[in-house]
N, C-alpha and C positions, 0 to 999 in steps of 0.2 A: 426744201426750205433749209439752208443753210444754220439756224439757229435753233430749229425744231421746237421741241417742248420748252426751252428755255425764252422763245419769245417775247414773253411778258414779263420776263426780269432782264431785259437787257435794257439801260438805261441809255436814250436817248436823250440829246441836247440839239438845240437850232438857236446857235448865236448871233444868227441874221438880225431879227426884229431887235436888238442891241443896239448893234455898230451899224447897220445900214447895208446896202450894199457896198463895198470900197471897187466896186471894176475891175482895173487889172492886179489890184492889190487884194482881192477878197480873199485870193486861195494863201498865200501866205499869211494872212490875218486870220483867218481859220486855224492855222499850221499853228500860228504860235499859241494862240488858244486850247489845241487839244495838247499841247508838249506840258503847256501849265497844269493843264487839268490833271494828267500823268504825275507829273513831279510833286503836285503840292495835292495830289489825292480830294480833289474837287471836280466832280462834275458841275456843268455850268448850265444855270435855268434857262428851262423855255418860256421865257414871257410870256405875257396876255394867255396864258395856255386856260383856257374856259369846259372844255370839255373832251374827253378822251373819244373817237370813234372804234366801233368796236367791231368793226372788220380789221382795224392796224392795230391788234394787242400790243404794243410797245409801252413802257414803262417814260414816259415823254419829259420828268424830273421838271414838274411844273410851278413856275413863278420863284421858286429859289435854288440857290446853288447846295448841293448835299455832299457833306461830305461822305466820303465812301473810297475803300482799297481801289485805285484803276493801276491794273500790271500791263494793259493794252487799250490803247483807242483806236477807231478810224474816223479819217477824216476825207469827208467827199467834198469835189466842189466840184456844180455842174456850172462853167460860163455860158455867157456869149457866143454865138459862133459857133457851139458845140464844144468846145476846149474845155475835157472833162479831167479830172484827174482824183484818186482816191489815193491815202497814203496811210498808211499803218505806222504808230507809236508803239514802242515801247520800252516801260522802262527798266534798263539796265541793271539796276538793283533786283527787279525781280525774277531774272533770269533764271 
């Protein structure tokens, strides 16, 4: 497991139920999403979030945006087709 013990404090965001799907534009619309969340030290809520399941310990940052230090995000988008791509931020200042 890549994050190990740390699992349950790594905050997770799903800006989908937002904006929608955008198609060919989602993974860039993702892109600019997590570079803001980086710069301006805001993870962004996962809406309608109701209930945690407790096989996926993840910290899911529910119904509002938190602020909170972010020196690194990733950002997945799986499309269409299979056209997958994952991209890692970060930022500069905290090198």
């Amino acid at each position: 497991m890549i994050f190990g013990k740390r699992l349950p404090h790594v905050p997770v965001s799903s800006t989908k139920p937002i904006h929608g799907h955008g198609l060919g534009a989602a993974g860039a619309l993702e892109l600019v999403i997590t570079i803001r969340a980086v710069t301006e030290n805001i993870a962004p809520p996962t809406i309608n979030w109701n209930l945690a399941d407790e096989k996926c310990p993840v910290d899911a940052v529910p119904n509002e945006a938190r602020p909170m230090p972010i020196n690194t995000a990733l950002t997945n988008s799986f499309a269409f087709g299979g056209i997958n791509a994952t991209l890692v931020v970060r930022n500069a200042d905290a090198a």
